[in-house]
C-alpha positions as CSV (number, residue, x, y, z in Angstrom):
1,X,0.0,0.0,0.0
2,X,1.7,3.3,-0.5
3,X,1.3,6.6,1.0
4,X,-1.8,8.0,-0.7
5,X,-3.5,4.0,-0.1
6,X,-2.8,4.2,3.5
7,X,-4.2,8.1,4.0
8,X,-7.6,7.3,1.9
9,X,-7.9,4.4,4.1
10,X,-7.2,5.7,7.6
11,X,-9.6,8.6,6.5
12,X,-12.3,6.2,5.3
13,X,-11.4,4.5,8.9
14,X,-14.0,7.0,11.3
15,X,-17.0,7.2,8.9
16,X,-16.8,2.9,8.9
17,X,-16.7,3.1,12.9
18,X,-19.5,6.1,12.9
19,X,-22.1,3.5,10.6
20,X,-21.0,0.9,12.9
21,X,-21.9,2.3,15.9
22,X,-25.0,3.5,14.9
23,X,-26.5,-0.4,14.2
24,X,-28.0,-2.6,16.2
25,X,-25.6,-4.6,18.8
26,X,-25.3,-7.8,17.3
27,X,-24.7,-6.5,13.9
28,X,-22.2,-3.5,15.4
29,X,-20.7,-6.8,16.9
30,X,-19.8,-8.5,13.9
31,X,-19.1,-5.6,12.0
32,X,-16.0,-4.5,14.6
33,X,-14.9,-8.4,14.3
34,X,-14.7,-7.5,10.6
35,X,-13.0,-4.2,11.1
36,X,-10.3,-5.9,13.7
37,X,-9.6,-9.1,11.3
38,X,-8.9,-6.3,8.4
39,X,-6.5,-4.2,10.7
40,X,-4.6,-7.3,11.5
41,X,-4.5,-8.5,8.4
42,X,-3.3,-4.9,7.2
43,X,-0.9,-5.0,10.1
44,X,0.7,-8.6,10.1
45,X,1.4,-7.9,6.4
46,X,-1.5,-10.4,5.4
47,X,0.8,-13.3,5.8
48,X,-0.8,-15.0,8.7
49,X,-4.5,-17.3,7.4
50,X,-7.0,-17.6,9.9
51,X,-9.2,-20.8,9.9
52,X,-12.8,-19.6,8.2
């Protein structure tokens, strides 16, 4: 990802977590679990597969 990848993504970042946390818990739920498997992912270079 280079620079102007990563800005547009950690400025897309807050509007994600604002129309998360304006659903329902069980779906705001799942939707951070999505959110936290992408950042890890994005952080651990996407080298590391989780079981499905």
């Amino acid at each position: 990802m280079n620079g102007d990848e990563k800005q547009d993504a950690d400025e897309a970042l807050v509007p994600r977590l604002n129309l998360i946390e304006d659903q329902p818990l069980a779906t705001r739920a799942d939707a951070y679990a999505q959110v936290h498997d992408e950042l890890r992912d994005e952080l651990e270079g996407g080298d590391v597969h989780r079981n499905a």
